[in-house]
N, CA, C and O atoms as CSV, one atom per row, in Angstrom:
chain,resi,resn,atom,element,x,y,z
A,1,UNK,N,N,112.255,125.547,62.561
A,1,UNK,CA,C,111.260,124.937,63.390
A,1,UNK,C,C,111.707,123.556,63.869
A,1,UNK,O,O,111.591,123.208,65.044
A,2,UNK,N,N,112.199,122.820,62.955
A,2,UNK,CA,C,113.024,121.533,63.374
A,2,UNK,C,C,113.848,121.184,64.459
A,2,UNK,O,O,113.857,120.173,65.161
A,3,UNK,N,N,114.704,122.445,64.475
A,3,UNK,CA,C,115.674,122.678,65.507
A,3,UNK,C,C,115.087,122.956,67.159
A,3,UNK,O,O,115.555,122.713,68.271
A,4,UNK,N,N,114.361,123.320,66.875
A,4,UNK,CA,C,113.207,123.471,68.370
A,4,UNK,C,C,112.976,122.215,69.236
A,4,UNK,O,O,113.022,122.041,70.454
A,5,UNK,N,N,112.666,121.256,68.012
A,5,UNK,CA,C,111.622,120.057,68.733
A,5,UNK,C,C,112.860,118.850,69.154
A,5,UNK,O,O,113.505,118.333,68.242
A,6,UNK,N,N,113.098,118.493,70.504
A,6,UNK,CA,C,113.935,117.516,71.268
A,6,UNK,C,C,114.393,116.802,70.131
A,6,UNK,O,O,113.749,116.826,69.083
A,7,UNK,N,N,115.657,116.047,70.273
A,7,UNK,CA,C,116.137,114.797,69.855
A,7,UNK,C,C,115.215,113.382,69.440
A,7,UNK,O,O,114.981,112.798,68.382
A,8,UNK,N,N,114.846,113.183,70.829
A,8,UNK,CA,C,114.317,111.742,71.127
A,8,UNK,C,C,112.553,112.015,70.324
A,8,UNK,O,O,112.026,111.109,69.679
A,9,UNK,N,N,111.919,113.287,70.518
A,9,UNK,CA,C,110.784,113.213,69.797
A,9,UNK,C,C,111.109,112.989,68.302
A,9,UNK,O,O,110.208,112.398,67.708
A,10,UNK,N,N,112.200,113.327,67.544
A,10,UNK,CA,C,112.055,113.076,66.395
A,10,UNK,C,C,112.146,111.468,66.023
A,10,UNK,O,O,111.590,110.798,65.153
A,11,UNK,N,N,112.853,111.226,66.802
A,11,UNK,CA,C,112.958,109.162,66.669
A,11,UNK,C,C,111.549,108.890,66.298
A,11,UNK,O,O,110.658,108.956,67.144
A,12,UNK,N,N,111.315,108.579,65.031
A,12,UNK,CA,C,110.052,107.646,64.726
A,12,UNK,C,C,110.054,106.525,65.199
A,12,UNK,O,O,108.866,106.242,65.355
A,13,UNK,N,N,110.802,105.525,65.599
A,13,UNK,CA,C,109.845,104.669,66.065
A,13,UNK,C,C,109.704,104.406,68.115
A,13,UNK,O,O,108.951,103.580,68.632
A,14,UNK,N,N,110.629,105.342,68.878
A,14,UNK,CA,C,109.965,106.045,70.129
A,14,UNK,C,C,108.961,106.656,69.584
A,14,UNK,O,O,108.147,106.397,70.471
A,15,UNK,N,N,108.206,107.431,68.618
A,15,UNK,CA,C,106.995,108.320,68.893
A,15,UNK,C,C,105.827,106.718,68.217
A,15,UNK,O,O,104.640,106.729,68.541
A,16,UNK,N,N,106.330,105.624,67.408
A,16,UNK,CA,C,105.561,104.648,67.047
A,16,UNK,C,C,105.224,104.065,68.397
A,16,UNK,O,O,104.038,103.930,68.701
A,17,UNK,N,N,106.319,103.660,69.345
A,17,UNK,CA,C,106.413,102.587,70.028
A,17,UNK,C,C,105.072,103.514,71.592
A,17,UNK,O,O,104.187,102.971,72.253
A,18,UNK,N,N,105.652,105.260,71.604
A,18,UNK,CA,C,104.707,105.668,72.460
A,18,UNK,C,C,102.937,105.689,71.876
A,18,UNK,O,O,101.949,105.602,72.606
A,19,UNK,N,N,102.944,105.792,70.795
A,19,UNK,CA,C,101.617,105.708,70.224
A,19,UNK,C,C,100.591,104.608,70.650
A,19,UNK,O,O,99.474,104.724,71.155
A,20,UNK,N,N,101.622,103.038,70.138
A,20,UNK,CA,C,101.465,102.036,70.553
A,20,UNK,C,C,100.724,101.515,72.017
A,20,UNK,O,O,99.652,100.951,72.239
A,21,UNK,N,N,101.893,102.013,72.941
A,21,UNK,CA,C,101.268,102.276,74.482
A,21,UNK,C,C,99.953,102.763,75.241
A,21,UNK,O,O,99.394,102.434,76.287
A,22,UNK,N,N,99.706,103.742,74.190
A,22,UNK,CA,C,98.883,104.508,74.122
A,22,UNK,C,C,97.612,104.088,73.708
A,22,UNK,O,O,96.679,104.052,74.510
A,23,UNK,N,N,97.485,103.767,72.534
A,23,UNK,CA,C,96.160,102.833,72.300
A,23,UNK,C,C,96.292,101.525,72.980
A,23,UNK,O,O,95.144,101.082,72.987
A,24,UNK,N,N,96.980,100.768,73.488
A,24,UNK,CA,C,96.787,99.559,74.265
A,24,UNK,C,C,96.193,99.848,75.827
A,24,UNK,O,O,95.389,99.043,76.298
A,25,UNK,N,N,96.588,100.938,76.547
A,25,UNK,CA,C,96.401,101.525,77.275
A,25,UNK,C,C,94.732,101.943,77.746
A,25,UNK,O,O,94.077,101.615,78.736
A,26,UNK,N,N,94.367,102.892,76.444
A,26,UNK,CA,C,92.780,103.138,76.851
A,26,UNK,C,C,91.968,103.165,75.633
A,26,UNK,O,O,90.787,103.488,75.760
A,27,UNK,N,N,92.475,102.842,74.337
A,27,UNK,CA,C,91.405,102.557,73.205
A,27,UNK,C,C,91.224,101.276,72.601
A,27,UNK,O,O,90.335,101.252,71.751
A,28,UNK,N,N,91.960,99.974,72.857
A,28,UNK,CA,C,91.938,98.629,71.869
A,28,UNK,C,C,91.025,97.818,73.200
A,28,UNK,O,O,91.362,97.644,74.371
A,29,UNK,N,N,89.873,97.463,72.542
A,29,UNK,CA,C,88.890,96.775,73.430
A,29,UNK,C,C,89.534,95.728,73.980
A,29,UNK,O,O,88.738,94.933,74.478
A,30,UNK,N,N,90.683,95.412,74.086
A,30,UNK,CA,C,91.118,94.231,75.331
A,30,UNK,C,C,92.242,95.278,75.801
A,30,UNK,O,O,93.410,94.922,75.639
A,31,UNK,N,N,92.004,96.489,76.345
A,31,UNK,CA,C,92.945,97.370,77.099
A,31,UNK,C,C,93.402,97.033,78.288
A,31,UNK,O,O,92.526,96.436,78.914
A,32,UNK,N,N,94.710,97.189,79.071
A,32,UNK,CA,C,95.315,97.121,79.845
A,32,UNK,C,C,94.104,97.368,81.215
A,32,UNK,O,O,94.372,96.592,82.132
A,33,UNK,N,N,93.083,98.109,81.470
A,33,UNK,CA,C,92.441,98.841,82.142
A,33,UNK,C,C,91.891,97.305,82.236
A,33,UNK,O,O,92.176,96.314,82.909
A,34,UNK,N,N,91.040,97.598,81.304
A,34,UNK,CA,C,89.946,96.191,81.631
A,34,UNK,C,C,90.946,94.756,81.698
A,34,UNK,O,O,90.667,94.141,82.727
A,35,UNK,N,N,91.685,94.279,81.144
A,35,UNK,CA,C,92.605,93.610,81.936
A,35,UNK,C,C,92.575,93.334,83.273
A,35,UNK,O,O,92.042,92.393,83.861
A,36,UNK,N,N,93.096,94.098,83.616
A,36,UNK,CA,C,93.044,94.659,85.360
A,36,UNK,C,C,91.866,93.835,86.062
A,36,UNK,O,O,91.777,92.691,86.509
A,37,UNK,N,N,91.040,94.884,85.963
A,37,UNK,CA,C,89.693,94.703,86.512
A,37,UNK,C,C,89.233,93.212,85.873
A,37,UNK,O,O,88.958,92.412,86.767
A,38,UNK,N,N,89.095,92.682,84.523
A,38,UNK,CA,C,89.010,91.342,84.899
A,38,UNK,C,C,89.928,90.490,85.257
A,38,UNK,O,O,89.558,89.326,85.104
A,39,UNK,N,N,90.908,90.605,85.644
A,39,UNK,CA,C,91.583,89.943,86.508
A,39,UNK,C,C,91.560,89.909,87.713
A,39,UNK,O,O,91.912,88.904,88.330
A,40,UNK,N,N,91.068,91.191,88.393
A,40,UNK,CA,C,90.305,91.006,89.858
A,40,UNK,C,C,89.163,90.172,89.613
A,40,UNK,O,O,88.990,89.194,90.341
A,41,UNK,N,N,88.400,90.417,88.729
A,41,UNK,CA,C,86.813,89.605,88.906
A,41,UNK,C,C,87.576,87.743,88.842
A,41,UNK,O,O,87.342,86.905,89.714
A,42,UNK,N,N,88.165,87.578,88.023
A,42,UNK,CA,C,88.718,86.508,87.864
A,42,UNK,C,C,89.209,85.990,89.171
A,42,UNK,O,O,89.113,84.793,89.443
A,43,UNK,N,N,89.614,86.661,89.803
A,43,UNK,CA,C,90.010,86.020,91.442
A,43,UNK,C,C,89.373,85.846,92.341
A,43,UNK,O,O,89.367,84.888,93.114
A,44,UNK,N,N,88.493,87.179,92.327
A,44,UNK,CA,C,87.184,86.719,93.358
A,44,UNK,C,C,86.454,85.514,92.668
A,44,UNK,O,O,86.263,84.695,93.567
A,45,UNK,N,N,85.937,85.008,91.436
A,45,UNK,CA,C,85.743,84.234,91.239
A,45,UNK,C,C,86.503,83.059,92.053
A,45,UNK,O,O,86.016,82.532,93.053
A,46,UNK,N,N,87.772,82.712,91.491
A,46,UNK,CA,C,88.596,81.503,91.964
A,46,UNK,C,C,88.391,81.553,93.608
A,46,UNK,O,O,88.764,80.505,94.137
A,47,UNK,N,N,88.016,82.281,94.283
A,47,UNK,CA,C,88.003,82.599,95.717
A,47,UNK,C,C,86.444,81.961,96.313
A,47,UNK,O,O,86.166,81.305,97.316
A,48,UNK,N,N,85.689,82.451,95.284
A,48,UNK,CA,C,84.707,82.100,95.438
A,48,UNK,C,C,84.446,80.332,95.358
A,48,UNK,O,O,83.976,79.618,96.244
A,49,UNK,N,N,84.906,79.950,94.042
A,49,UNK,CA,C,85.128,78.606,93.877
A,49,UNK,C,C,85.432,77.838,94.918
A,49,UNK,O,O,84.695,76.916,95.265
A,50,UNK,N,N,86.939,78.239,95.738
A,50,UNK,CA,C,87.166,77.264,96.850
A,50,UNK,C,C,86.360,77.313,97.852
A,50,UNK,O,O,86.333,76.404,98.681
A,51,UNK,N,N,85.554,78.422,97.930
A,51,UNK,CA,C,84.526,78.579,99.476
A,51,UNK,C,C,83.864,77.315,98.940
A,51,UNK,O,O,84.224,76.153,99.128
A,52,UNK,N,N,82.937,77.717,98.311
A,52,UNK,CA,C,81.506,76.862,97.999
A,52,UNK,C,C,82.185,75.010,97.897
A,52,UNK,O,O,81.573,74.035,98.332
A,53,UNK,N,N,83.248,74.979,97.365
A,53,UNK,CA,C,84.148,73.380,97.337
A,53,UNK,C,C,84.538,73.084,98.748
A,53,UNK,O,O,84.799,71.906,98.992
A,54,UNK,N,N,84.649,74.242,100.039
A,54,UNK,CA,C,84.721,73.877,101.167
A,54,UNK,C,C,83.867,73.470,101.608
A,54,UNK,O,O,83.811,72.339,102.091
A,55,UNK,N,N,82.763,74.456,101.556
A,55,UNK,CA,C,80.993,74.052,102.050
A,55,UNK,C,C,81.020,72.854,101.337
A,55,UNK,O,O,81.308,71.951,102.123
A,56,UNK,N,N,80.794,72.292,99.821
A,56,UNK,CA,C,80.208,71.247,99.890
A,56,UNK,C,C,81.130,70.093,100.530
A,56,UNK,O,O,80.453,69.255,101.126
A,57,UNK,N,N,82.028,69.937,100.540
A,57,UNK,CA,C,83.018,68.984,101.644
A,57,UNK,C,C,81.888,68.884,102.854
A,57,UNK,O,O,81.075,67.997,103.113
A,58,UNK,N,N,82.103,69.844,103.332
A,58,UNK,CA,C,81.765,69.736,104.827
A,58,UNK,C,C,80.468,69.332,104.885
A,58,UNK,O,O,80.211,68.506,105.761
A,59,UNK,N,N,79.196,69.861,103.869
A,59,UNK,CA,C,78.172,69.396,103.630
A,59,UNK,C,C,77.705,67.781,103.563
A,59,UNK,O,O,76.864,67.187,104.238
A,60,UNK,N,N,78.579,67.307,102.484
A,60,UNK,CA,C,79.068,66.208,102.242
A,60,UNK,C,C,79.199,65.205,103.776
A,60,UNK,O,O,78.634,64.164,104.112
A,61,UNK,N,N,79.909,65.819,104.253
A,61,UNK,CA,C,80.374,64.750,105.591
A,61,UNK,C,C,79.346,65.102,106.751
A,61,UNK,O,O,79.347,64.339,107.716
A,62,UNK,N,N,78.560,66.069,106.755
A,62,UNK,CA,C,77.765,65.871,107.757
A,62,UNK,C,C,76.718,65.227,106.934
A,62,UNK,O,O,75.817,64.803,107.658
A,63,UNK,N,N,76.571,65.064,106.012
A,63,UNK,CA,C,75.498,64.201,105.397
A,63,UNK,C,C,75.633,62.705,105.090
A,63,UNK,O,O,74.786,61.815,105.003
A,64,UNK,N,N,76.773,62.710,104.973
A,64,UNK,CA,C,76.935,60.874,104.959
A,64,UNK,C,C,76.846,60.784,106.754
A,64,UNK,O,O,76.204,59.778,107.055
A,65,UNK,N,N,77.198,61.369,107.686
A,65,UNK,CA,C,77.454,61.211,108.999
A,65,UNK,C,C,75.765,60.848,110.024
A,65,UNK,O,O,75.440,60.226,111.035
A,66,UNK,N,N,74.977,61.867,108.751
A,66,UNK,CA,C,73.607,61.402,108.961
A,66,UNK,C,C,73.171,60.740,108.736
A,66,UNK,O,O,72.163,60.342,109.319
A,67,UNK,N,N,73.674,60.246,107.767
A,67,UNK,CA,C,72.911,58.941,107.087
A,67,UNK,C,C,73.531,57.783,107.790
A,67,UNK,O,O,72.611,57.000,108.025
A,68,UNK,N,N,74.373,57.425,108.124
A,68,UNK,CA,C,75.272,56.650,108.944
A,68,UNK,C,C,74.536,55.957,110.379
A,68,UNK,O,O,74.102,54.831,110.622
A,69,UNK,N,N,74.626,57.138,111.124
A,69,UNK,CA,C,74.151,56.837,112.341
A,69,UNK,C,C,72.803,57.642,112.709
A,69,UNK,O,O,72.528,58.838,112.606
A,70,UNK,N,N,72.198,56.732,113.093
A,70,UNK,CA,C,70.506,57.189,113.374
A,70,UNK,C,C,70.884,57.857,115.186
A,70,UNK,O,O,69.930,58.394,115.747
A,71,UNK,N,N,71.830,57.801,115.731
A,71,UNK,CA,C,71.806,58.778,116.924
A,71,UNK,C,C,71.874,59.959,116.475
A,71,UNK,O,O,71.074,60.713,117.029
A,72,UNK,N,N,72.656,60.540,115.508
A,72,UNK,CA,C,72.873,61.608,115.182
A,72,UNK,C,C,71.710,62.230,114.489
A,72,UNK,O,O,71.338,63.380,114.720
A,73,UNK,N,N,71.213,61.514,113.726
A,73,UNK,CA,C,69.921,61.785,112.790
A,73,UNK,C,C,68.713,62.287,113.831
A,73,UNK,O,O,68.153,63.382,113.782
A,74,UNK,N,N,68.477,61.306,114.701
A,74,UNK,CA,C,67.462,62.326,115.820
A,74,UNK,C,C,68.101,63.145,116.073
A,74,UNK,O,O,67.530,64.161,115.677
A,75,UNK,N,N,69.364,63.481,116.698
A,75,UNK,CA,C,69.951,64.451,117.289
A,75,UNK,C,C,69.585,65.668,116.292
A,75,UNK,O,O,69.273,66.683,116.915
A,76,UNK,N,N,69.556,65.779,115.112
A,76,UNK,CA,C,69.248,66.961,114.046
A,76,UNK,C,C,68.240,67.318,114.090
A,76,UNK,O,O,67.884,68.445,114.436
A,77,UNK,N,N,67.395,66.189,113.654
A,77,UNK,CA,C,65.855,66.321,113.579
A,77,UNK,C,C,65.528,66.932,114.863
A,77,UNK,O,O,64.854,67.915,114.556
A,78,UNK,N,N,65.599,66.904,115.688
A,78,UNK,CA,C,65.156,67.599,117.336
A,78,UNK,C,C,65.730,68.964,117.523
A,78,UNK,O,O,65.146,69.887,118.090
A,79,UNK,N,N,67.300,69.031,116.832
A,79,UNK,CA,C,67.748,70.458,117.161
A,79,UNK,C,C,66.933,71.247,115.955
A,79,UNK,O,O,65.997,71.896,116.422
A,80,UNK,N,N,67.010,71.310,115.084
A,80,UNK,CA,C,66.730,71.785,113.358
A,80,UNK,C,C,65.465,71.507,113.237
A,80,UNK,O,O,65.083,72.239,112.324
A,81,UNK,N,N,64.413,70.768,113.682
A,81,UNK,CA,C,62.729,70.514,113.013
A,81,UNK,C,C,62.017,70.699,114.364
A,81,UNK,O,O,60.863,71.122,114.434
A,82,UNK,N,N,62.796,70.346,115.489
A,82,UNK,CA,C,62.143,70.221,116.647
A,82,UNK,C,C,61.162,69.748,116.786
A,82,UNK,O,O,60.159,70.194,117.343
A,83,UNK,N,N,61.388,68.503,116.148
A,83,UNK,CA,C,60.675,67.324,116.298
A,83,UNK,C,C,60.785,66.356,117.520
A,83,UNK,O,O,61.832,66.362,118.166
A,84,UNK,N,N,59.685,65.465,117.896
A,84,UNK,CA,C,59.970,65.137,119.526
A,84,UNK,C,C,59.457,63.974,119.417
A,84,UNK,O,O,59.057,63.536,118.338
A,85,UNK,N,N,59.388,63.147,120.828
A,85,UNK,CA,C,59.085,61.459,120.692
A,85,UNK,C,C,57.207,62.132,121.239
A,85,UNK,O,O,56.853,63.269,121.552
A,86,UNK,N,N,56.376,60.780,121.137
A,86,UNK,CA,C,55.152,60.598,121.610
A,86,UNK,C,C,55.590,60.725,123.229
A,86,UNK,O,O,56.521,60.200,123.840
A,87,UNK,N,N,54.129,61.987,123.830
A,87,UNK,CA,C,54.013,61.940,125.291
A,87,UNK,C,C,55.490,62.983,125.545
A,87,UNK,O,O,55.974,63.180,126.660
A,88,UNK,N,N,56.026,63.552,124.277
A,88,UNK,CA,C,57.163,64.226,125.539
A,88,UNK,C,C,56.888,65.892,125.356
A,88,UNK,O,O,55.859,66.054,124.700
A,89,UNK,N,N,57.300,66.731,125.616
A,89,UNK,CA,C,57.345,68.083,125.299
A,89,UNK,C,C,58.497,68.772,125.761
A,89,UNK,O,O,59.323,68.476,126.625
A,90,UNK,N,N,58.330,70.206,124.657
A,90,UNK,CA,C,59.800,70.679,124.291
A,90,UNK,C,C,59.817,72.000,124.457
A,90,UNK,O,O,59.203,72.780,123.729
A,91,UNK,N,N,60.715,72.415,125.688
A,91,UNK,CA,C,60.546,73.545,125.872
A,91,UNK,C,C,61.356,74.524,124.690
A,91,UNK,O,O,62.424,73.991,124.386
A,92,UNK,N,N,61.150,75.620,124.064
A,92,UNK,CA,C,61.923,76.704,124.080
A,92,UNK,C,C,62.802,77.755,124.722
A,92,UNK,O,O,61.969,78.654,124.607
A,93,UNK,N,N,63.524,78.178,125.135
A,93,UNK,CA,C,64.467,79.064,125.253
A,93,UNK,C,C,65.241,80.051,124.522
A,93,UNK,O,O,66.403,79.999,124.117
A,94,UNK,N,N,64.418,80.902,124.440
A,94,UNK,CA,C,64.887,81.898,123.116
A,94,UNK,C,C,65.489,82.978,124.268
A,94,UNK,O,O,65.042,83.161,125.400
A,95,UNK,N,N,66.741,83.689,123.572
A,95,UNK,CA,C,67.465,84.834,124.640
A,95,UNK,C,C,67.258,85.837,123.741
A,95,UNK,O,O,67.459,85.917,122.529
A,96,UNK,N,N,66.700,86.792,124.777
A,96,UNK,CA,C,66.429,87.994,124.219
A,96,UNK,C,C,67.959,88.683,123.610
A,96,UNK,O,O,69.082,88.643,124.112
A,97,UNK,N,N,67.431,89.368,122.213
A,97,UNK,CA,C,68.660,90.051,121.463
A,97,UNK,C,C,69.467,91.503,122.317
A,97,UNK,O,O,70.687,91.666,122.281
A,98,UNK,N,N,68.586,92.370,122.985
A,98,UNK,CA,C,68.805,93.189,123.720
A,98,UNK,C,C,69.447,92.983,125.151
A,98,UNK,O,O,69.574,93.893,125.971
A,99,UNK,N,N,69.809,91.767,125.333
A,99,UNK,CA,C,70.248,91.499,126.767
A,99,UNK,C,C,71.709,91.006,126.318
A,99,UNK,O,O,71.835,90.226,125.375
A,100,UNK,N,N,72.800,91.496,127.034
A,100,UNK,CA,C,73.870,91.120,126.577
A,100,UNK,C,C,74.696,90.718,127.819
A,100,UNK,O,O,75.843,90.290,127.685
């Protein structure tokens, strides 16, 4: 029966070292699999990180930029609250979504 079974399967420690592979692979709770996959989540994270560090930059500078200069500050308040001076009025112009 001995004589049957390959060379290289009898090597104990190739059949240790494939065993090995094997449970790292899909049974030891920090498996190669999940690895993976949190290492994607891990990037979209880091991806995510630099967006929101862009936004607040930019946030940042249009907000000191408001605070800065009071031309600009009406200029917001009128586009964004549509807020207006005494005695004036403000038209709307809304474009229809269906008209292209």
């Amino acid at each position: 029966m001995w004589k049957k079974i390959p060379s290289f399967l009898k090597n104990k420690y190739l059949l240790v070292f494939v065993i090995f592979i094997v449970w790292l692979t899909f049974f030891d709770r920090n498996n190669f699999i999940s690895q993976l996959k949190l290492g994607r989540i891990l990037n979209n994270q880091r991806q995510q990180k630099e967006f929101y560090k862009a936004e607040i930059h930019r946030d940042s500078t249009g907000l000191q930029e408001l605070m800065s200069d009071s031309v600009s500050l009406e200029k917001f308040a009128r586009e964004k609250y549509l807020m207006k001076k005494e005695n004036e009025e403000i038209f709307l112009i809304v474009k229809d979504k269906r008209e292209k």
